[in-house]
C-alpha positions as CSV (number, residue, x, y, z in Angstrom):
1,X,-14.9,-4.1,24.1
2,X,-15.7,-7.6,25.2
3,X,-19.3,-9.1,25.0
4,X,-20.8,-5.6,24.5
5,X,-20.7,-2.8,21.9
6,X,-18.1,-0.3,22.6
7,X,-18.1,3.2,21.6
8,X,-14.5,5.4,21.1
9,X,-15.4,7.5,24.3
10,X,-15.9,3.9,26.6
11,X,-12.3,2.9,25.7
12,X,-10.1,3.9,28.1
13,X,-12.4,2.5,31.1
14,X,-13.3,-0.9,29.4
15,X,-12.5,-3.9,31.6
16,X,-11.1,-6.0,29.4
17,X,-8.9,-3.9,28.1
18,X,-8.0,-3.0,31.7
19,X,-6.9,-6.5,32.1
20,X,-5.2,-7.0,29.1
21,X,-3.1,-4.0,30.1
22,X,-2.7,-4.5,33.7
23,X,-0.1,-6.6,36.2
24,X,-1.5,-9.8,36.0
25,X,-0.2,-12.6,33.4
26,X,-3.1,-13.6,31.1
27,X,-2.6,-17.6,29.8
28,X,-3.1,-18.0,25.6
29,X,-5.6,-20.7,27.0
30,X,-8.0,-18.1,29.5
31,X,-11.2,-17.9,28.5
32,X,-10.5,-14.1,28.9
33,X,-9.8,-14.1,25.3
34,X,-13.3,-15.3,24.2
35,X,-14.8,-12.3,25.7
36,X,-11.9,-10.0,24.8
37,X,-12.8,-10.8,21.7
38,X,-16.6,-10.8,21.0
39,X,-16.6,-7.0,20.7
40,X,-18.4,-4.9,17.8
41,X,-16.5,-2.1,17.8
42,X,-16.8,-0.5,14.2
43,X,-13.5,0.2,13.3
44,X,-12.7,4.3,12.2
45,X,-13.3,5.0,8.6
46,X,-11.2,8.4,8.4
47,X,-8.5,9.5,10.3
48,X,-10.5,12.0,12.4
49,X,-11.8,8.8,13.8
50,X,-8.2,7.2,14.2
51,X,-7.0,9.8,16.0
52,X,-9.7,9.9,18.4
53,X,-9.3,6.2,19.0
54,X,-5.4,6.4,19.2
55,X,-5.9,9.5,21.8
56,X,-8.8,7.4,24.1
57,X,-6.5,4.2,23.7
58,X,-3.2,5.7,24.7
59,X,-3.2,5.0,28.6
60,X,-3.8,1.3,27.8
61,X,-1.2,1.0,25.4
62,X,0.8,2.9,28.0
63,X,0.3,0.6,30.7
64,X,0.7,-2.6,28.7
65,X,4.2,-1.1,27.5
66,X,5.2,-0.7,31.2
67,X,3.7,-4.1,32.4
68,X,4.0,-6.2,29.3
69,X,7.6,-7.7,30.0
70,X,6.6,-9.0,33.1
71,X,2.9,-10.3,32.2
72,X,3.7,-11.5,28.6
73,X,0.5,-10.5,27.8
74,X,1.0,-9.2,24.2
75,X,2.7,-12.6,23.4
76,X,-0.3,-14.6,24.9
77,X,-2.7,-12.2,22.5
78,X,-0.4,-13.2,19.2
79,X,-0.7,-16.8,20.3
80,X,-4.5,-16.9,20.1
81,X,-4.8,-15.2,17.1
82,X,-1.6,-17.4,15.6
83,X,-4.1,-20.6,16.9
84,X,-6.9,-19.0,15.1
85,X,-5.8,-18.8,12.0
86,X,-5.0,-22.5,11.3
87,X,-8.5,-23.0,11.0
88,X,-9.4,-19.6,8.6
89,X,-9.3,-21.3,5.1
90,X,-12.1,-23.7,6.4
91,X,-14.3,-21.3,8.2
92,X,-14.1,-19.2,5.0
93,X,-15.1,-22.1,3.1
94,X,-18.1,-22.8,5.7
95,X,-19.1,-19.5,6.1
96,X,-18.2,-19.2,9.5
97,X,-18.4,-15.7,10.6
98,X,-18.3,-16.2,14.2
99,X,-14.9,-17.5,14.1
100,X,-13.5,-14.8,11.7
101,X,-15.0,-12.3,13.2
102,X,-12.6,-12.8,16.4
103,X,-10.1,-13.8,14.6
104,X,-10.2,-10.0,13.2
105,X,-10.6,-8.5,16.0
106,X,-7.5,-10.0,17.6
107,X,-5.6,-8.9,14.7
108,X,-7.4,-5.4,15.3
109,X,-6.2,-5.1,18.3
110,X,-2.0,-6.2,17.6
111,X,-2.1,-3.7,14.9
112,X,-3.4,-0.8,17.1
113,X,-0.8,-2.0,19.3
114,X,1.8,-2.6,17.2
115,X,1.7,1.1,16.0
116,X,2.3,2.6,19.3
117,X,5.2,-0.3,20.1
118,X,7.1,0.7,16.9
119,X,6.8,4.3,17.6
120,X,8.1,3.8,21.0
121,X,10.7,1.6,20.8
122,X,13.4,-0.1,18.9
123,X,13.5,-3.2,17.4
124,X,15.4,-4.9,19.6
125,X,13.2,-3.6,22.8
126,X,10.3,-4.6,20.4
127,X,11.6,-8.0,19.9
128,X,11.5,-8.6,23.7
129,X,8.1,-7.5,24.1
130,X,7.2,-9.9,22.2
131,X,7.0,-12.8,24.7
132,X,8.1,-13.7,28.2
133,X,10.1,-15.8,29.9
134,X,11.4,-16.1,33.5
135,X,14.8,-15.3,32.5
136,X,17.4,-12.2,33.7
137,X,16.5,-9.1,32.3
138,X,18.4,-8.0,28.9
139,X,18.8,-12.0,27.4
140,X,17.8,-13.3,24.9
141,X,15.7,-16.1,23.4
142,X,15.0,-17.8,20.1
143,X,11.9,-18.2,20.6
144,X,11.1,-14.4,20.6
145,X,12.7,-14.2,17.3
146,X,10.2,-17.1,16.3
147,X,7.1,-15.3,17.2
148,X,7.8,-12.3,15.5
149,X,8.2,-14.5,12.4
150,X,5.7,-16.9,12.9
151,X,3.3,-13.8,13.1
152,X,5.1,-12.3,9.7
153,X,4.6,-15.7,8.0
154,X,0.9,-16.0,9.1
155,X,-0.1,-12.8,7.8
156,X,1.5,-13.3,4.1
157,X,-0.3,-16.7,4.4
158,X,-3.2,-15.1,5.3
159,X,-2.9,-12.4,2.8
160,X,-2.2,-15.1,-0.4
161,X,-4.1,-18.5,0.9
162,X,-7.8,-17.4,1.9
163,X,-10.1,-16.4,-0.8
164,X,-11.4,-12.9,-0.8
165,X,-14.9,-12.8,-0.2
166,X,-17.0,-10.4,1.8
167,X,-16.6,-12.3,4.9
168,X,-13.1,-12.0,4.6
169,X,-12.4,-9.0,3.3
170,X,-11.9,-7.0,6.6
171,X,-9.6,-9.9,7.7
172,X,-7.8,-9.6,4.8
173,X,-7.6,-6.0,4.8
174,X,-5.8,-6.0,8.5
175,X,-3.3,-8.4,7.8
176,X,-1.9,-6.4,4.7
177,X,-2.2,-3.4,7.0
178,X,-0.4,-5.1,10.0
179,X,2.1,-5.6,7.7
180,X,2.7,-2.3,6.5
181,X,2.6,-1.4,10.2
182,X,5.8,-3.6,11.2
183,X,7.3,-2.4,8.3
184,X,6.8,1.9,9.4
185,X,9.9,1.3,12.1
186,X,11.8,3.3,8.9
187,X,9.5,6.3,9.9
188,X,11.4,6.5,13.2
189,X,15.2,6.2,12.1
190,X,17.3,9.1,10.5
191,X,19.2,7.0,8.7
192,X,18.0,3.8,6.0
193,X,17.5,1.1,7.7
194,X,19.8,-2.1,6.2
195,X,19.8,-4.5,9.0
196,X,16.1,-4.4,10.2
197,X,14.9,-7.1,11.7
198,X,11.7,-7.0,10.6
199,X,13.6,-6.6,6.7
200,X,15.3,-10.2,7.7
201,X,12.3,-11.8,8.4
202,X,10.3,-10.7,5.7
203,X,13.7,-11.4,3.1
204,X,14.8,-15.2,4.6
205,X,13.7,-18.3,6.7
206,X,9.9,-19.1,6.6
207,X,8.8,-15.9,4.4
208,X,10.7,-16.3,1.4
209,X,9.1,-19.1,-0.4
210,X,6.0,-16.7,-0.4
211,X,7.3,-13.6,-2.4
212,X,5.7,-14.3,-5.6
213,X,2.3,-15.1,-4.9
214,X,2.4,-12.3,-2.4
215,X,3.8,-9.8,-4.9
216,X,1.1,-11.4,-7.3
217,X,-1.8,-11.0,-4.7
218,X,-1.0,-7.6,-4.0
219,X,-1.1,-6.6,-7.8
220,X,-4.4,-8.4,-8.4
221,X,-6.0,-6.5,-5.3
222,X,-4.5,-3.6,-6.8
223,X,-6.7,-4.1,-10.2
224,X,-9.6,-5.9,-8.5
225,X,-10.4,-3.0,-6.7
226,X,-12.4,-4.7,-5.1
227,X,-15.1,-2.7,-2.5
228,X,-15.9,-2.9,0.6
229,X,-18.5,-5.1,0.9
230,X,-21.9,-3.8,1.9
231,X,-23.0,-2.8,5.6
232,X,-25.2,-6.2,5.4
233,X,-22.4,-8.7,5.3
234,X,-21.0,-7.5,8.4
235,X,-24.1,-8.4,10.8
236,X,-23.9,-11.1,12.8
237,X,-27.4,-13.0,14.8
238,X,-27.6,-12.4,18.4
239,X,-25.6,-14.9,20.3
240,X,-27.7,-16.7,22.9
241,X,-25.2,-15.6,25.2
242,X,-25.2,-12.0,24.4
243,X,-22.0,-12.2,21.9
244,X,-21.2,-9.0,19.3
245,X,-23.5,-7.8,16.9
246,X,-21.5,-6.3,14.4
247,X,-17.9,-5.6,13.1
248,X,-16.4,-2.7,10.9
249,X,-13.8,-2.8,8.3
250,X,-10.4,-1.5,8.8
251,X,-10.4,1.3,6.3
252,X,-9.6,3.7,9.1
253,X,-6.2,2.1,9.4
254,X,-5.9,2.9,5.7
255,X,-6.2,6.2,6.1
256,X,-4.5,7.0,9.1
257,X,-1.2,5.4,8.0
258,X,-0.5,7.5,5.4
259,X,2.1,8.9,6.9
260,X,3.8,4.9,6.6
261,X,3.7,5.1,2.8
262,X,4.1,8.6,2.0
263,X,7.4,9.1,4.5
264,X,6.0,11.7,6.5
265,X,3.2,13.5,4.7
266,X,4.6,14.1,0.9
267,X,2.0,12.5,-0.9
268,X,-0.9,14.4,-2.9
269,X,-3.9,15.3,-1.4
270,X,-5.8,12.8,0.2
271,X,-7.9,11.1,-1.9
272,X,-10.3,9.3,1.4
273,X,-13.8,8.7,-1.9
274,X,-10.3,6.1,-3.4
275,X,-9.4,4.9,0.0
276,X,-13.2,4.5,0.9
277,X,-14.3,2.5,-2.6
278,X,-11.1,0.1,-2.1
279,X,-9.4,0.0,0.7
280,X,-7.7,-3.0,0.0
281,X,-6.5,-2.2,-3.1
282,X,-5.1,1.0,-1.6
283,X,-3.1,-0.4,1.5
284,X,-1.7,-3.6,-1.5
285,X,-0.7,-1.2,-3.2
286,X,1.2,0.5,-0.5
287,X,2.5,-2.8,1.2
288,X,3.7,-3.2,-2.5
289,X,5.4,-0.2,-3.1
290,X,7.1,-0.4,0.9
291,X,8.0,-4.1,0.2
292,X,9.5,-3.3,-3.3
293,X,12.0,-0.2,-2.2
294,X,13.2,-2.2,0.5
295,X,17.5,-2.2,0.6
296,X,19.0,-5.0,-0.3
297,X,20.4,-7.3,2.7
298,X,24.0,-8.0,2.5
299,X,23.8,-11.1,1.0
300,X,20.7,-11.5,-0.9
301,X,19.1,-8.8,-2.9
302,X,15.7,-7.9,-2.4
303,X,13.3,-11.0,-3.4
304,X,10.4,-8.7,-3.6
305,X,12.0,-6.1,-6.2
306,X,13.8,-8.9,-8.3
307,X,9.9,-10.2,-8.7
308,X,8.3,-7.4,-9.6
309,X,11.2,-6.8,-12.2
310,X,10.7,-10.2,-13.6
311,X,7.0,-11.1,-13.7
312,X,5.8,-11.8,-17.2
313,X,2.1,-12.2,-19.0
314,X,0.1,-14.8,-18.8
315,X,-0.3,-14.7,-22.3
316,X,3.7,-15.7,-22.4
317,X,5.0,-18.9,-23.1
318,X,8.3,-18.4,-22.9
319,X,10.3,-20.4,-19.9
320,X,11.5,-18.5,-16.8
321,X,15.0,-18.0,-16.5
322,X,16.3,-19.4,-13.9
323,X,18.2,-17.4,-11.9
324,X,15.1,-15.8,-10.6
325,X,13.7,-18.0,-8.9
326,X,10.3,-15.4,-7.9
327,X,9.3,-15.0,-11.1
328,X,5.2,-15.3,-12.0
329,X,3.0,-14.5,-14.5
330,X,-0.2,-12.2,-14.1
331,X,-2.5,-10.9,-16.7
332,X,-1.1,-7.4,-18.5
333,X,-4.1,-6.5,-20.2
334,X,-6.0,-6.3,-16.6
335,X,-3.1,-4.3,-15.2
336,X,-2.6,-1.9,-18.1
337,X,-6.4,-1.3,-17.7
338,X,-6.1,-0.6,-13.6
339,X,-3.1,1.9,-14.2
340,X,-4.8,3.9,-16.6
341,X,-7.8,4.4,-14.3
342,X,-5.7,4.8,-11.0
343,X,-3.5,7.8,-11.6
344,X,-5.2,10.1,-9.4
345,X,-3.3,8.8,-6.9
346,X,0.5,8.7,-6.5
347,X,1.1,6.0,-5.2
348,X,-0.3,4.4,-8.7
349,X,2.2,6.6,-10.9
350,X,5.3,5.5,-8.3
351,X,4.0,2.0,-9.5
352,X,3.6,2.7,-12.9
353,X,7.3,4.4,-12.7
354,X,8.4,1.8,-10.6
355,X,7.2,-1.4,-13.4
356,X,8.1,1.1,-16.7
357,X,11.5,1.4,-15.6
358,X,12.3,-2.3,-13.8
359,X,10.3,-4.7,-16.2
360,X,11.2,-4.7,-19.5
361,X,8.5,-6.9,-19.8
362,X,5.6,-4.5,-18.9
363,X,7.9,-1.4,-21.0
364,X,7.6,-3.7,-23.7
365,X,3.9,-4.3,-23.6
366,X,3.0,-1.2,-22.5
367,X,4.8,0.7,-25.6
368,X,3.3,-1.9,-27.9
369,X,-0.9,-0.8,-26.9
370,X,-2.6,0.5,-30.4
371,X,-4.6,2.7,-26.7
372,X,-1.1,4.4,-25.3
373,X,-3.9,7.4,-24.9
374,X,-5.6,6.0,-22.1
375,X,-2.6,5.7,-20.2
376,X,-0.2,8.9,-21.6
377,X,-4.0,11.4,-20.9
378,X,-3.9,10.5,-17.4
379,X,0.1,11.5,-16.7
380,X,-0.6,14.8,-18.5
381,X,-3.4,15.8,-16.6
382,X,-1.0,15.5,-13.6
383,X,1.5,17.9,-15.7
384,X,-1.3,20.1,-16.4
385,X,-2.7,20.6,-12.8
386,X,0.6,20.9,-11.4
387,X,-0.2,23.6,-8.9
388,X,-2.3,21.2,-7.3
389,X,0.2,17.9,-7.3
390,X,3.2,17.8,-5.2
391,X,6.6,17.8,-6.5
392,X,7.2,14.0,-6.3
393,X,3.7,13.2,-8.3
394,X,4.9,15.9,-10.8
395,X,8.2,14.2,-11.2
396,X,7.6,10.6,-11.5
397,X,4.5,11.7,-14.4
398,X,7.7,13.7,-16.1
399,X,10.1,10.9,-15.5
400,X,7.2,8.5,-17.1
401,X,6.8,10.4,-20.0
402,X,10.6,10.1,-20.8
403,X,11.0,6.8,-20.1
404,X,8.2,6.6,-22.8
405,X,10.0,9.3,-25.2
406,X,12.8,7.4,-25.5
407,X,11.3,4.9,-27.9
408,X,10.7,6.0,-31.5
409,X,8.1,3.8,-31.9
410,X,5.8,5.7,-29.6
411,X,7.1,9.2,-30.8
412,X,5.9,8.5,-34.5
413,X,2.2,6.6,-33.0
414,X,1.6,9.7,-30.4
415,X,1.3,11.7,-33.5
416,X,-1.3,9.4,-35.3
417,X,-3.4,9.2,-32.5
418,X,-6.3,12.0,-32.9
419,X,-8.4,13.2,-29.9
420,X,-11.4,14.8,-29.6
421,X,-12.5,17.9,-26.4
422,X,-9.9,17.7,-23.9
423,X,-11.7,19.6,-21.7
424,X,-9.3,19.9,-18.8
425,X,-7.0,22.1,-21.0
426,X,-8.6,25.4,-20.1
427,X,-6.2,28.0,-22.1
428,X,-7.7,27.2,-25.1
429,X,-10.6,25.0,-26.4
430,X,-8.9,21.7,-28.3
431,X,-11.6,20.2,-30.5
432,X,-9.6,18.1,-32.3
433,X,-5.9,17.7,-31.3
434,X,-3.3,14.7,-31.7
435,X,-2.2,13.3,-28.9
436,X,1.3,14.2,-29.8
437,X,0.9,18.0,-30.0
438,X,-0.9,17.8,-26.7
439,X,2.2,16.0,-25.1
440,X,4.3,19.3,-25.9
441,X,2.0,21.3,-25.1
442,X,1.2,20.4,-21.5
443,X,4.9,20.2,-21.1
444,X,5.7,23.9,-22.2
445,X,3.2,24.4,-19.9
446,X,5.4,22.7,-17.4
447,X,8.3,24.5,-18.7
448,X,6.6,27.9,-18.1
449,X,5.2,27.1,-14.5
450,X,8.6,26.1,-13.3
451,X,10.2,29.1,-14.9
452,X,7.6,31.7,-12.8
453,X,7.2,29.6,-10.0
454,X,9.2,26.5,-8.3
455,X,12.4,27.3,-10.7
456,X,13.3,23.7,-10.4
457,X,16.8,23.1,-12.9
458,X,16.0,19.1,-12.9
459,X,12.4,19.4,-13.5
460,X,13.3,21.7,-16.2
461,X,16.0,19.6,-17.8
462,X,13.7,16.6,-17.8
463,X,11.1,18.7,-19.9
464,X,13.6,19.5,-22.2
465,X,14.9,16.2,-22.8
466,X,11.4,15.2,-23.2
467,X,10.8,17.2,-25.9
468,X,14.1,16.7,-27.3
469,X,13.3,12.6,-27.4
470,X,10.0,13.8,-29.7
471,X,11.4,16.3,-31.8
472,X,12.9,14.1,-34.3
473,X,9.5,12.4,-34.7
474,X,7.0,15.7,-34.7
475,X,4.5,15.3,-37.3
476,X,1.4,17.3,-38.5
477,X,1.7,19.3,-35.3
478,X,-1.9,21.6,-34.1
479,X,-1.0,25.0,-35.1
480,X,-1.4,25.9,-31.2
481,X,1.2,23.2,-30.7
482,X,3.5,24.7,-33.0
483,X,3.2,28.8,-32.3
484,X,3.7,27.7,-28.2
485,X,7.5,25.9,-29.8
486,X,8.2,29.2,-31.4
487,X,6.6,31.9,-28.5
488,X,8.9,29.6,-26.2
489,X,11.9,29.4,-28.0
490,X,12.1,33.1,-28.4
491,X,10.8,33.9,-24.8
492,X,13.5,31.6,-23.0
493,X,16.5,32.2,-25.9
């Protein structure tokens, strides 16, 4: 790193990085940092790539863990990138890419660090790494508290106050993936974690005011979907004194932290072309979903859960109560439109789950579409390809389709709605089929792969209460639909 390109394989020799790891104390004010800085190093894009970095970077993070409470030097690296930041809004505005650029790469280079901190440490060992002081070994100091906030602060602010444009897209993308990286200290307890640190931060002090328009930001890069942007945007002129020449994205971060969101490998397949198109929708969402399930503090329950169960559409005018003080509006139609197109992945249907059965807002909306179809066709494909989902993608689409079940409304309209070639459904060829009969038949499907297979009792029971919300309601059913109620009634009598 520094003024030159780097390469993966130059890491672990690279001077800079030397110093920044070694026994000497590096001042927030040494012009070290400038050249620290002005590296194009082009980030990983898969985690073949992250793991090759993290295995070529591992004796500097070593040696800064050893050295680091007596040089200070990860403090002094927060502090610059904590004094760069107060300028980003503007040098967005200006089109300043030299100054984001660095700004980036600082926060590059905390996040890489951060990930093998949290994985090494506790908290409270964390906490005093995060600056120095000449003081006896084992006290403590408000003002370490205060950088680990200020650094939590600046990174919402980041995330929710500069616009998101190509320059600052990769900038963007790294603070919402720093963030899920403080929060992966759950990753490396046994038991839940209720008195985090990190969790107090994030719930009180300087953070709080910041829920909703965070929450709302991470929803709207969530249906934005928003690209990378081209190759192009990332170049940089030669610096007449020999500055970087280029800078990657983060997307590598994206997908090597799956096991942060997916609590140690559980989640589907990888899905890297999703990851690829939209990184930052795919790490918003999963600082979303992280931030959302996080347990309540003792005296406050969870500011980020109370909004997502409370936002409304823009398109309401009714007043906000006011007990919930993080309430917002944001546009349903939009986010209808980017849940029907994003349940591929599970992380989409644990959102959809998540806002179905917490905002009676969006259940409200949701069950009132004249489309349902575009939304319902998607959860049954999961149901239909369940050999290829895991268990928890299989039973939030089940739990989804009850939740939906229980209301009559959508039990008489599921049967109204006619489709046309479903051409997923390989057992027999549907030409014409209502959306209702397809429901039951994808899950007697269900039924019938658990009962040769997995032999789950609960997913079973939740098929059969399913179909025992719909049965009152089954009209005009496809005569396939109805011979697989009667081969299955007698088979399983």
């Amino acid at each position: 790193m520094g003024a030159n390109s780097s390469s993966i394989s130059e890491l672990p020799e690279n001077e800079y990085l030397k110093k920044l790891s070694g026994a000497e104390p590096i001042s927030e004010n040494d012009p070290f940092w400038n050249q620290l800085l002005s590296f194009s190093f082009t980030t990983p894009t898969n985690s073949a790539e992250l793991k090759l970095l993290e295995e070529a970077t591992i004796s500097v993070c070593k040696s800064l863990v050893e050295k680091n409470p007596r040089t200070g030097n990860l403090g002094s690296l927060i502090k610059v990138f904590l004094s760069r930041t107060k300028e980003l809004k503007i040098s967005a505005e200006c089109q300043n890419h030299l100054f984001i650029w660095q700004a980036h790469n600082a926060l590059f280079i905390i996040c890489c660090l951060l990930k093998v901190f949290i994985s090494r440490m506790s908290e409270e060992e964390l906490q005093l790494h995060f600056t120095y002081e000449d003081k006896t070994p084992g006290s403590y100091g408000t003002e370490c508290e205060d950088l680990i906030e200020e650094l939590l602060c600046c990174l919402i602010q980041l995330i929710v106050e500069i616009p998101l444009l190509d320059i600052t897209y990769s900038i963007s993308l790294e603070a919402v993936t720093t963030l899920v990286v403080f929060l992966s200290c759950q990753l490396f307890h046994k038991e839940i974690l209720r008195e985090s640190l990190i969790h107090k931060y994030l719930m009180h002090g300087r953070c709080l005011p910041y829920t909703s328009r965070l929450v709302k930001t991470l929803l709207y890069n969530f249906i934005r979907q928003e690209r990378s942007p081209p190759p192009g945007t990332h170049v940089f002129q030669q610096q007449p004194d020999g500055g970087g020449l280029l800078y990657g994205i983060a997307s590598g971060v994206a997908t090597g932290l799956r096991t942060v969101f997916t609590l140690g490998g559980v989640g589907s397949k990888p899905t890297p072309q999703l990851e690829q198109c939209s990184p930052l929708a795919h790490q918003s969402l999963l600082l979303l979903l992280v931030l959302a399930n996080l347990t309540d503090a003792p005296d406050t329950p969870n500011p980020y859960r109370q909004a997502i169960m409370s936002f409304k559409n823009t398109q309401d005018s009714s007043a906000f109560s006011s007990s919930n003080p993080h309430a917002f509006q944001i546009n349903f139609n939009s986010l209808y439109t980017a849940l029907c197109e994003q349940q591929r992945s599970d992380q989409a249907t644990l959102l959809l789950y998540m806002l179905l059965h917490q905002n009676g807002n969006v259940r409200t909306y949701v069950l009132a579409r004249t489309d349902i179809e575009n939304l319902v066709l998607p959860i049954l494909e999961i149901l239909y390809h369940v050999e290829e989902r895991n268990s928890h993608h299989v039973y939030m689409a089940l739990i989804i389709l009850l939740i939906l079940t229980e209301d009559d409304g959508f039990n008489r309209s599921i049967h109204e709605v006619i489709l046309k070639n479903i051409t997923w459904y390989a057992e027999r060829v549907l030409t014409e089929i209502s959306l209702g009969s397809l429901l039951i038949l994808v899950v007697i499907r269900t039924i019938q792969y658990n009962m040769t297979r997995t032999r789950d009792k609960y997913l079973h029971t939740n098929c059969l209460a399913a179909l025992a919300n719909m049965s009152a309601q089954f009209r005009s059913l496809h005569q396939y639909a109805a011979q697989r109620i009667i081969r299955s009634s007698i088979r399983y009598k």
